[in-house]
C-alpha positions, 0 to 999 in steps of 0.5 A: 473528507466529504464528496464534494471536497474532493477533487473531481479527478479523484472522485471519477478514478475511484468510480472507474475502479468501483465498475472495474471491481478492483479497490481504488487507488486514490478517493478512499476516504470517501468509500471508507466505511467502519474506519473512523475508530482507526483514524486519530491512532493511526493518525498518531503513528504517522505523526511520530513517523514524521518526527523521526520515530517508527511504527508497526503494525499488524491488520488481521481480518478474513478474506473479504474484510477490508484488509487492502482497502485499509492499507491503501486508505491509511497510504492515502493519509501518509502521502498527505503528510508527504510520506512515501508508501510502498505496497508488497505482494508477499508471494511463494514465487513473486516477492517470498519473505525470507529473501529481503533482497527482493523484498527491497526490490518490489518495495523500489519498483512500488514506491510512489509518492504525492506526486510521483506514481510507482517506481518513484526511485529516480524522482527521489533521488534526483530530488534529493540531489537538487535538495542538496545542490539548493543548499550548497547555494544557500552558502554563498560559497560556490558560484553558481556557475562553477559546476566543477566545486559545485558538484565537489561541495554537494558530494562532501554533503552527500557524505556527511549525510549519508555517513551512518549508512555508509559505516554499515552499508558503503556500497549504498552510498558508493552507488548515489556518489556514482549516480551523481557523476553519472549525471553530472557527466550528461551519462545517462545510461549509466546513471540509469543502470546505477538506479536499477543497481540502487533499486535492487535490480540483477544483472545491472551493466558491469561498466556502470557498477565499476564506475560507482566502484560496487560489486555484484548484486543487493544480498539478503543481508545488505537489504536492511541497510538499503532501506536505511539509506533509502530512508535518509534520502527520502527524509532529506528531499521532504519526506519524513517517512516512509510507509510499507505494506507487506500484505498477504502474509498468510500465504507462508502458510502454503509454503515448505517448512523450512521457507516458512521459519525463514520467512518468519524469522526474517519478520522478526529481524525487522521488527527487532530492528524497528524497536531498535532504532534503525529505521527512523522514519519507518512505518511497517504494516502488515496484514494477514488472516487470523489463521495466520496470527494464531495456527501452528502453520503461522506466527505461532511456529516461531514464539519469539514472533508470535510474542511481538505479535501477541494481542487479546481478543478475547474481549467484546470487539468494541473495545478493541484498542486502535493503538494495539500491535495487531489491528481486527478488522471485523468484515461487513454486516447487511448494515455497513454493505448498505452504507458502503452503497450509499457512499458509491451511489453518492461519489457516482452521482457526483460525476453522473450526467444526470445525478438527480436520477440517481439519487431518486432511482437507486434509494436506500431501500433497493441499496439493501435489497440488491445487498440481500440478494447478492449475500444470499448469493454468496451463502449469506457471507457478508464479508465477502460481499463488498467487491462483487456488490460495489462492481454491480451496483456501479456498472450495472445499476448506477451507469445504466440509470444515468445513462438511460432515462426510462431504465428502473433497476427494479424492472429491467435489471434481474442480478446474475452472479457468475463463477467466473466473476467471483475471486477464489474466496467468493466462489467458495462461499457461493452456494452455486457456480452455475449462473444463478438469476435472482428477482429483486422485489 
Protein backbone atom coordinates (compact mmCIF):
# COMPACT_ATOMS: atom_id res chain seq x y z
CA UNK A 1 0.00 0.00 0.00
CA UNK A 2 1.50 3.23 -1.05
CA UNK A 3 1.06 6.86 1.09
CA UNK A 4 -1.29 8.11 -0.62
CA UNK A 5 -3.58 5.08 -0.33
CA UNK A 6 -3.86 5.23 3.01
CA UNK A 7 -6.22 6.94 4.89
CA UNK A 8 -5.44 10.11 6.57
CA UNK A 9 -6.13 8.98 9.97
CA UNK A 10 -3.80 6.21 9.63
CA UNK A 11 -1.11 7.99 8.01
CA UNK A 12 -0.94 10.87 11.35
CA UNK A 13 -1.35 7.89 14.03
CA UNK A 14 1.71 6.28 12.68
CA UNK A 15 3.67 9.67 12.75
CA UNK A 16 2.59 10.44 16.14
CA UNK A 17 4.20 7.20 16.98
CA UNK A 18 7.28 7.76 15.01
CA UNK A 19 7.71 11.42 17.29
CA UNK A 20 7.03 9.45 20.31
CA UNK A 21 9.62 6.76 19.54
CA UNK A 22 7.20 3.62 19.95
CA UNK A 23 6.31 1.46 16.69
CA UNK A 24 3.02 2.09 15.26
CA UNK A 25 0.06 0.60 15.69
CA UNK A 26 -1.52 0.76 12.40
CA UNK A 27 0.19 2.29 9.08
CA UNK A 28 2.92 -0.04 8.92
CA UNK A 29 3.08 -1.12 5.68
CA UNK A 30 3.90 2.21 4.78
CA UNK A 31 7.10 2.12 7.00
CA UNK A 32 8.14 -1.41 6.27
CA UNK A 33 11.11 -1.89 4.97
CA UNK A 34 13.14 -5.20 3.87
CA UNK A 35 9.51 -7.10 4.07
CA UNK A 36 8.59 -7.82 0.65
CA UNK A 37 10.11 -11.32 0.75
CA UNK A 38 8.07 -12.09 3.83
CA UNK A 39 4.78 -10.89 2.01
CA UNK A 40 3.28 -13.90 -0.51
CA UNK A 41 4.21 -16.95 2.32
CA UNK A 42 2.97 -15.17 5.23
CA UNK A 43 0.19 -14.34 2.74
CA UNK A 44 -0.31 -17.68 2.30
CA UNK A 45 -0.29 -19.00 6.04
CA UNK A 46 -2.97 -16.52 6.49
CA UNK A 47 -5.12 -17.70 3.69
CA UNK A 48 -4.97 -21.68 5.08
CA UNK A 49 -5.76 -20.00 8.44
CA UNK A 50 -8.98 -18.63 6.79
CA UNK A 51 -9.61 -21.90 5.42
CA UNK A 52 -9.71 -23.31 8.66
CA UNK A 53 -6.12 -24.90 8.92
CA UNK A 54 -3.33 -23.59 11.23
CA UNK A 55 0.07 -21.85 11.09
CA UNK A 56 3.23 -21.36 13.12
CA UNK A 57 6.19 -19.68 13.22
CA UNK A 58 9.10 -18.59 14.96
CA UNK A 59 10.79 -14.79 14.07
CA UNK A 60 14.58 -14.82 15.40
CA UNK A 61 16.58 -11.66 15.04
CA UNK A 62 18.76 -9.51 17.45
CA UNK A 63 17.43 -6.84 19.39
CA UNK A 64 16.95 -3.68 17.44
CA UNK A 65 16.13 -6.11 14.21
CA UNK A 66 12.58 -5.41 13.59
CA UNK A 67 11.19 -8.35 15.18
CA UNK A 68 8.10 -6.28 16.73
CA UNK A 69 7.67 -4.16 13.89
CA UNK A 70 7.10 -7.36 12.03
CA UNK A 71 4.66 -8.93 14.18
CA UNK A 72 2.72 -5.97 14.30
CA UNK A 73 2.87 -5.52 10.36
CA UNK A 74 1.91 -9.20 9.75
CA UNK A 75 -1.34 -8.29 12.17
CA UNK A 76 -2.23 -5.40 10.17
CA UNK A 77 -2.42 -8.05 7.13
CA UNK A 78 -4.53 -10.57 9.47
CA UNK A 79 -7.29 -7.89 10.41
CA UNK A 80 -7.58 -6.98 6.79
CA UNK A 81 -8.69 -10.70 6.36
CA UNK A 82 -11.01 -10.26 9.18
CA UNK A 83 -8.50 -12.14 11.45
CA UNK A 84 -8.58 -11.33 15.11
CA UNK A 85 -4.87 -10.77 16.84
CA UNK A 86 -3.37 -10.84 20.07
CA UNK A 87 0.05 -9.71 21.21
CA UNK A 88 1.66 -11.35 24.35
CA UNK A 89 4.43 -9.74 26.32
CA UNK A 90 5.94 -12.92 27.53
CA UNK A 91 7.19 -12.16 30.95
CA UNK A 92 9.43 -13.88 34.62
CA UNK A 93 6.52 -11.92 36.37
CA UNK A 94 3.77 -10.24 34.19
CA UNK A 95 2.57 -13.31 31.59
CA UNK A 96 5.37 -16.57 32.24
CA UNK A 97 5.05 -19.20 29.58
CA UNK A 98 4.75 -21.99 31.72
CA UNK A 99 1.36 -20.76 33.23
CA UNK A 100 -1.07 -20.94 30.10
CA UNK A 101 -3.94 -20.06 32.28
CA UNK A 102 -2.33 -16.41 32.22
CA UNK A 103 -1.18 -16.59 28.97
CA UNK A 104 -5.14 -16.97 27.85
CA UNK A 105 -5.65 -14.41 30.06
CA UNK A 106 -3.25 -11.51 28.37
CA UNK A 107 -4.35 -13.10 25.13
CA UNK A 108 -8.17 -11.87 26.02
CA UNK A 109 -7.28 -8.53 27.53
CA UNK A 110 -5.25 -8.04 24.10
CA UNK A 111 -7.42 -9.26 21.29
CA UNK A 112 -8.60 -6.60 19.02
CA UNK A 113 -10.03 -6.87 15.86
CA UNK A 114 -10.69 -4.46 12.45
CA UNK A 115 -12.91 -2.70 14.29
CA UNK A 116 -12.70 -3.24 17.97
CA UNK A 117 -9.34 -2.01 20.13
CA UNK A 118 -8.32 -4.33 22.92
CA UNK A 119 -9.97 -6.14 25.17
CA UNK A 120 -12.36 -7.06 22.23
CA UNK A 121 -14.06 -10.32 24.31
CA UNK A 122 -17.62 -8.73 24.78
CA UNK A 123 -17.77 -7.44 21.08
CA UNK A 124 -16.97 -10.97 20.16
CA UNK A 125 -19.31 -12.59 21.99
CA UNK A 126 -22.30 -10.44 21.90
CA UNK A 127 -21.73 -10.64 18.12
CA UNK A 128 -21.57 -14.01 18.23
CA UNK A 129 -24.77 -14.22 19.94
CA UNK A 130 -26.42 -11.73 17.45
CA UNK A 131 -24.89 -14.03 14.65
CA UNK A 132 -26.87 -16.72 15.98
CA UNK A 133 -30.23 -14.76 16.95
CA UNK A 134 -29.83 -13.73 12.96
CA UNK A 135 -30.07 -17.04 11.83
CA UNK A 136 -32.26 -18.45 14.23
CA UNK A 137 -34.56 -15.87 12.19
CA UNK A 138 -33.55 -16.84 9.01
CA UNK A 139 -35.70 -20.06 9.73
CA UNK A 140 -38.90 -18.95 9.91
CA UNK A 141 -39.69 -20.78 12.84
CA UNK A 142 -39.75 -18.19 15.73
CA UNK A 143 -41.75 -15.08 15.68
CA UNK A 144 -39.39 -12.30 16.20
CA UNK A 145 -41.06 -11.00 18.88
CA UNK A 146 -41.44 -14.39 21.19
CA UNK A 147 -38.13 -13.57 23.14
CA UNK A 148 -38.93 -16.78 25.32
CA UNK A 149 -38.62 -19.66 22.19
CA UNK A 150 -36.04 -17.20 20.62
CA UNK A 151 -33.64 -17.12 23.48
CA UNK A 152 -34.58 -21.32 23.64
CA UNK A 153 -33.79 -21.71 19.79
CA UNK A 154 -30.45 -19.83 19.99
CA UNK A 155 -29.35 -21.62 23.05
CA UNK A 156 -30.00 -25.21 21.36
CA UNK A 157 -27.59 -23.81 18.33
CA UNK A 158 -25.23 -22.50 20.70
CA UNK A 159 -24.78 -26.28 21.58
CA UNK A 160 -24.82 -27.65 18.77
CA UNK A 161 -21.95 -25.16 17.92
CA UNK A 162 -20.00 -25.41 20.63
CA UNK A 163 -20.58 -29.31 21.09
CA UNK A 164 -16.76 -30.49 20.46
CA UNK A 165 -15.45 -27.77 22.93
CA UNK A 166 -17.91 -28.67 25.70
CA UNK A 167 -16.96 -32.62 25.48
CA UNK A 168 -13.34 -31.54 26.59
CA UNK A 169 -13.96 -27.95 28.01
CA UNK A 170 -17.97 -27.97 29.53
CA UNK A 171 -17.43 -25.04 31.70
CA UNK A 172 -16.62 -23.04 28.62
CA UNK A 173 -19.65 -23.51 27.15
CA UNK A 174 -21.64 -23.52 30.56
CA UNK A 175 -20.04 -20.04 30.95
CA UNK A 176 -21.70 -18.27 27.21
CA UNK A 177 -24.82 -20.14 28.10
CA UNK A 178 -24.78 -18.08 31.53
CA UNK A 179 -23.71 -14.92 29.51
CA UNK A 180 -26.60 -15.54 27.35
CA UNK A 181 -29.35 -15.33 29.98
CA UNK A 182 -27.42 -13.10 31.85
CA UNK A 183 -28.37 -10.73 29.09
CA UNK A 184 -31.36 -12.03 28.07
CA UNK A 185 -32.46 -11.24 31.81
CA UNK A 186 -31.15 -7.11 31.29
CA UNK A 187 -28.46 -8.46 34.18
CA UNK A 188 -25.69 -6.90 33.42
CA UNK A 189 -23.39 -7.15 36.34
CA UNK A 190 -23.64 -10.64 35.90
CA UNK A 191 -23.18 -11.07 32.49
CA UNK A 192 -20.07 -8.55 33.00
CA UNK A 193 -18.40 -10.94 35.93
CA UNK A 194 -19.10 -14.03 33.54
CA UNK A 195 -16.95 -12.24 30.72
CA UNK A 196 -14.17 -11.71 32.92
CA UNK A 197 -14.56 -15.36 34.25
CA UNK A 198 -14.44 -16.14 30.17
CA UNK A 199 -11.44 -13.97 29.78
CA UNK A 200 -9.77 -15.62 32.47
CA UNK A 201 -10.28 -13.17 35.10
CA UNK A 202 -9.56 -14.35 39.05
CA UNK A 203 -11.55 -13.80 41.85
CA UNK A 204 -14.88 -13.31 39.65
CA UNK A 205 -18.47 -12.69 41.91
CA UNK A 206 -19.25 -16.39 43.34
CA UNK A 207 -23.34 -15.42 42.54
CA UNK A 208 -22.24 -14.95 38.61
CA UNK A 209 -20.26 -18.33 38.57
CA UNK A 210 -23.16 -20.40 40.46
CA UNK A 211 -25.90 -18.77 37.99
CA UNK A 212 -23.50 -20.19 34.74
CA UNK A 213 -23.12 -23.34 36.90
CA UNK A 214 -19.03 -23.14 36.79
CA UNK A 215 -16.49 -23.44 39.48
CA UNK A 216 -13.47 -21.84 40.79
CA UNK A 217 -10.99 -20.33 38.40
CA UNK A 218 -9.31 -21.09 34.49
CA UNK A 219 -6.45 -23.78 35.21
CA UNK A 220 -3.20 -24.33 33.24
CA UNK A 221 -4.95 -27.31 31.90
CA UNK A 222 -8.36 -25.83 30.63
CA UNK A 223 -6.55 -23.04 28.94
CA UNK A 224 -6.13 -24.79 25.69
CA UNK A 225 -9.57 -25.70 25.71
CA UNK A 226 -10.57 -22.07 26.11
CA UNK A 227 -8.79 -20.91 23.26
CA UNK A 228 -10.56 -23.78 21.42
CA UNK A 229 -13.69 -22.25 22.36
CA UNK A 230 -12.61 -18.91 21.73
CA UNK A 231 -11.70 -19.84 18.38
CA UNK A 232 -15.20 -21.37 17.42
CA UNK A 233 -16.71 -18.17 18.34
CA UNK A 234 -14.59 -15.94 16.60
CA UNK A 235 -15.28 -18.15 13.53
CA UNK A 236 -18.77 -18.06 13.97
CA UNK A 237 -19.39 -14.04 14.25
CA UNK A 238 -16.92 -13.60 10.86
CA UNK A 239 -13.52 -14.41 11.92
CA UNK A 240 -11.86 -16.97 10.45
CA UNK A 241 -8.71 -16.65 12.51
CA UNK A 242 -7.02 -15.77 15.06
CA UNK A 243 -3.23 -14.59 15.12
CA UNK A 244 -1.36 -14.65 18.38
CA UNK A 245 2.19 -13.34 19.39
CA UNK A 246 4.16 -14.39 21.96
CA UNK A 247 6.83 -12.26 21.67
CA UNK A 248 10.09 -12.04 24.07
CA UNK A 249 10.42 -15.32 24.36
CA UNK A 250 14.02 -15.22 24.96
CA UNK A 251 13.58 -13.84 28.52
CA UNK A 252 13.17 -17.63 29.69
CA UNK A 253 16.62 -17.68 29.58
CA UNK A 254 16.68 -15.24 32.66
CA UNK A 255 14.49 -17.52 34.44
CA UNK A 256 15.29 -20.49 37.24
CA UNK A 257 15.79 -23.68 35.77
CA UNK A 258 13.13 -25.45 36.78
CA UNK A 259 10.54 -22.33 35.09
CA UNK A 260 12.56 -22.34 31.99
CA UNK A 261 11.98 -26.42 31.15
CA UNK A 262 8.37 -25.77 32.22
CA UNK A 263 8.05 -23.00 29.89
CA UNK A 264 9.66 -24.89 27.37
CA UNK A 265 7.50 -27.74 27.53
CA UNK A 266 4.56 -25.68 27.54
CA UNK A 267 5.74 -24.12 23.86
CA UNK A 268 5.99 -27.60 22.89
CA UNK A 269 2.46 -28.63 24.03
CA UNK A 270 1.04 -26.06 21.88
CA UNK A 271 2.61 -26.82 18.89
CA UNK A 272 2.04 -30.62 19.22
CA UNK A 273 -1.46 -29.46 19.70
CA UNK A 274 -1.23 -27.31 16.39
CA UNK A 275 0.26 -30.17 14.10
CA UNK A 276 -2.69 -32.02 15.77
CA UNK A 277 -5.59 -30.19 14.59
CA UNK A 278 -7.02 -28.77 17.46
CA UNK A 279 -6.97 -25.21 16.93
CA UNK A 280 -8.13 -24.79 13.56
CA UNK A 281 -8.05 -21.32 12.45
CA UNK A 282 -4.94 -20.60 14.85
CA UNK A 283 -2.05 -18.79 13.72
CA UNK A 284 1.06 -19.13 16.43
CA UNK A 285 4.16 -16.63 16.11
CA UNK A 286 6.62 -16.19 18.32
CA UNK A 287 9.84 -14.35 18.36
CA UNK A 288 13.02 -14.38 20.07
CA UNK A 289 16.88 -13.85 20.05
CA UNK A 290 19.20 -16.29 17.96
CA UNK A 291 20.64 -16.76 21.69
CA UNK A 292 17.51 -18.16 22.37
CA UNK A 293 16.87 -20.53 19.28
CA UNK A 294 20.45 -21.90 19.79
CA UNK A 295 22.18 -21.55 23.32
CA UNK A 296 21.85 -24.13 26.04
CA UNK A 297 19.75 -21.74 28.07
CA UNK A 298 17.14 -21.83 25.57
CA UNK A 299 15.22 -23.98 22.94
CA UNK A 300 18.22 -26.23 22.93
CA UNK A 301 17.68 -27.42 26.71
CA UNK A 302 14.54 -29.35 25.74
CA UNK A 303 15.50 -31.54 22.07
CA UNK A 304 11.98 -32.43 21.41
CA UNK A 305 11.39 -28.34 21.04
CA UNK A 306 14.50 -27.64 19.56
CA UNK A 307 13.43 -30.19 16.85
CA UNK A 308 10.24 -28.74 15.95
CA UNK A 309 12.27 -25.54 15.64
CA UNK A 310 15.10 -26.85 13.78
CA UNK A 311 16.29 -24.40 10.65
CA UNK A 312 19.53 -24.25 8.39
CA UNK A 313 21.00 -21.06 8.51
CA UNK A 314 24.08 -21.93 7.28
CA UNK A 315 23.46 -20.73 3.72
CA UNK A 316 23.72 -17.22 2.26
CA UNK A 317 21.01 -15.37 3.70
CA UNK A 318 19.53 -14.39 0.65
CA UNK A 319 18.27 -17.75 0.22
CA UNK A 320 16.48 -17.98 3.07
CA UNK A 321 12.95 -19.51 2.70
CA UNK A 322 9.97 -17.52 3.89
CA UNK A 323 8.08 -20.63 4.25
CA UNK A 324 10.48 -22.04 7.03
CA UNK A 325 9.54 -22.55 10.73
CA UNK A 326 11.92 -20.18 12.02
CA UNK A 327 11.98 -16.66 10.26
CA UNK A 328 15.72 -14.56 10.18
CA UNK A 329 15.29 -11.45 10.27
CA UNK A 330 18.83 -9.53 9.44
CA UNK A 331 18.57 -5.94 11.08
CA UNK A 332 19.37 -2.58 9.12
CA UNK A 333 22.45 -1.67 7.37
CA UNK A 334 23.10 2.40 6.43
CA UNK A 335 21.25 1.55 3.20
CA UNK A 336 17.88 0.51 4.62
CA UNK A 337 18.07 2.99 7.72
CA UNK A 338 18.20 5.75 4.70
CA UNK A 339 15.15 4.00 2.97
CA UNK A 340 13.39 3.54 5.99
CA UNK A 341 13.98 7.64 6.32
CA UNK A 342 12.59 8.41 3.06
CA UNK A 343 9.46 6.23 4.09
CA UNK A 344 9.19 8.77 7.43
CA UNK A 345 9.78 11.88 5.61
CA UNK A 346 7.42 10.77 2.85
CA UNK A 347 4.06 9.79 5.32
CA UNK A 348 5.45 13.07 7.26
CA UNK A 349 5.07 15.13 4.59
CA UNK A 350 1.83 13.92 3.53
CA UNK A 351 0.05 15.15 6.68
CA UNK A 352 2.56 18.21 6.97
CA UNK A 353 1.48 21.77 6.77
CA UNK A 354 3.84 22.73 4.42
CA UNK A 355 4.87 19.38 2.66
CA UNK A 356 6.65 20.98 -0.26
CA UNK A 357 9.31 22.21 2.60
CA UNK A 358 9.92 18.77 3.45
CA UNK A 359 10.81 17.29 0.75
CA UNK A 360 13.27 19.96 -0.53
CA UNK A 361 14.91 20.63 3.09
CA UNK A 362 15.38 17.05 4.26
CA UNK A 363 16.67 15.38 0.98
CA UNK A 364 18.26 11.84 0.64
CA UNK A 365 21.58 13.17 1.17
CA UNK A 366 21.05 14.50 4.85
CA UNK A 367 18.58 11.45 5.44
CA UNK A 368 22.24 9.33 5.24
CA UNK A 369 24.21 11.82 7.00
CA UNK A 370 21.93 12.13 10.25
CA UNK A 371 21.98 8.00 9.47
CA UNK A 372 25.82 7.96 9.96
CA UNK A 373 26.06 10.25 12.54
CA UNK A 374 23.43 8.59 14.86
CA UNK A 375 24.90 4.91 14.22
CA UNK A 376 28.34 6.17 14.85
CA UNK A 377 26.63 7.32 18.08
CA UNK A 378 25.76 3.97 18.60
CA UNK A 379 29.18 2.11 18.29
CA UNK A 380 28.57 1.87 14.42
CA UNK A 381 25.31 -0.75 15.20
CA UNK A 382 23.06 -0.43 12.48
CA UNK A 383 20.70 -2.56 13.82
CA UNK A 384 19.99 -0.62 16.85
CA UNK A 385 19.55 2.28 15.34
CA UNK A 386 16.00 2.38 13.61
CA UNK A 387 13.83 3.78 16.66
CA UNK A 388 16.10 6.34 18.05
CA UNK A 389 16.66 7.61 14.25
CA UNK A 390 12.82 7.63 13.22
CA UNK A 391 12.10 9.54 16.62
CA UNK A 392 14.89 12.29 15.70
CA UNK A 393 14.26 12.44 12.31
CA UNK A 394 10.20 13.10 12.89
CA UNK A 395 10.46 15.33 15.99
CA UNK A 396 13.39 16.97 15.67
CA UNK A 397 13.86 17.38 12.01
CA UNK A 398 10.60 17.12 10.00
CA UNK A 399 8.32 18.95 12.52
CA UNK A 400 10.65 21.58 13.06
CA UNK A 401 10.82 22.56 9.18
CA UNK A 402 7.12 22.22 8.70
CA UNK A 403 6.72 24.40 11.39
CA UNK A 404 9.34 26.84 10.94
CA UNK A 405 9.95 28.48 7.82
CA UNK A 406 13.51 29.79 8.01
CA UNK A 407 14.62 26.61 10.01
CA UNK A 408 17.60 24.44 7.81
CA UNK A 409 18.55 21.30 9.94
CA UNK A 410 21.89 21.34 8.74
CA UNK A 411 22.43 25.01 10.40
CA UNK A 412 20.34 25.12 13.36
CA UNK A 413 19.96 21.52 14.49
CA UNK A 414 23.43 19.62 16.13
CA UNK A 415 22.16 15.63 16.99
CA UNK A 416 22.50 15.18 20.86
CA UNK A 417 22.03 11.67 21.92
CA UNK A 418 21.32 11.25 25.71
CA UNK A 419 21.58 7.98 27.98
CA UNK A 420 18.24 8.63 29.05
CA UNK A 421 16.64 8.60 25.54
CA UNK A 422 18.31 5.22 24.82
CA UNK A 423 16.38 1.62 25.75
CA UNK A 424 18.81 -0.86 27.47
CA UNK A 425 20.17 -2.28 24.09
CA UNK A 426 20.91 1.13 22.58
CA UNK A 427 22.50 2.19 25.62
CA UNK A 428 24.79 -0.73 25.60
CA UNK A 429 25.98 -0.17 21.97
CA UNK A 430 26.59 3.44 22.55
CA UNK A 431 30.08 4.37 22.78
CA UNK A 432 29.21 7.13 25.82
CA UNK A 433 26.20 7.65 28.03
CA UNK A 434 27.15 10.98 28.65
CA UNK A 435 25.47 13.59 26.06
CA UNK A 436 27.40 13.54 23.26
CA UNK A 437 27.08 16.53 20.41
CA UNK A 438 27.73 15.71 16.66
CA UNK A 439 28.04 18.49 13.81
CA UNK A 440 26.23 17.23 10.67
CA UNK A 441 27.93 18.31 7.53
Amino acid sequence: MTTGQASEVRRREAVDALRRGTVPRSGLDLLAVGLDRFAAAMDEDLDTVARGGAAFHAVRGEYGSGKTFFTRWLAERAKRRGLATAEIQISETETPLHRLETVYRRLTERLTTATHQPSALRAVVDSWLYTLEEQVMETGEVAEDDEKALSAEVERLMEQRLADVARTTPAFAAALRGYQHAVTAGDHATAEALIAWLGGQKSVAASARRAAGVRGDLDHFGALGFLQGLLTVLRDCGHPGLLIVLDETETLQRVRGDVREKGLNALRQLLDEIDAGRFPGLFLVMTGTPAFFDGQQGVQRLPPLAQRLATDFGTDARFDSPRAVQLRLLGFDLDRLVELGQRARDLHASVARHPERIGAVVDDGYLRDLASALTGQLGGKVGVAPRLYLRKLVADVLDRVDEFEDFDPRAHYALTVSGTELTESERNAAASADDVELDIP
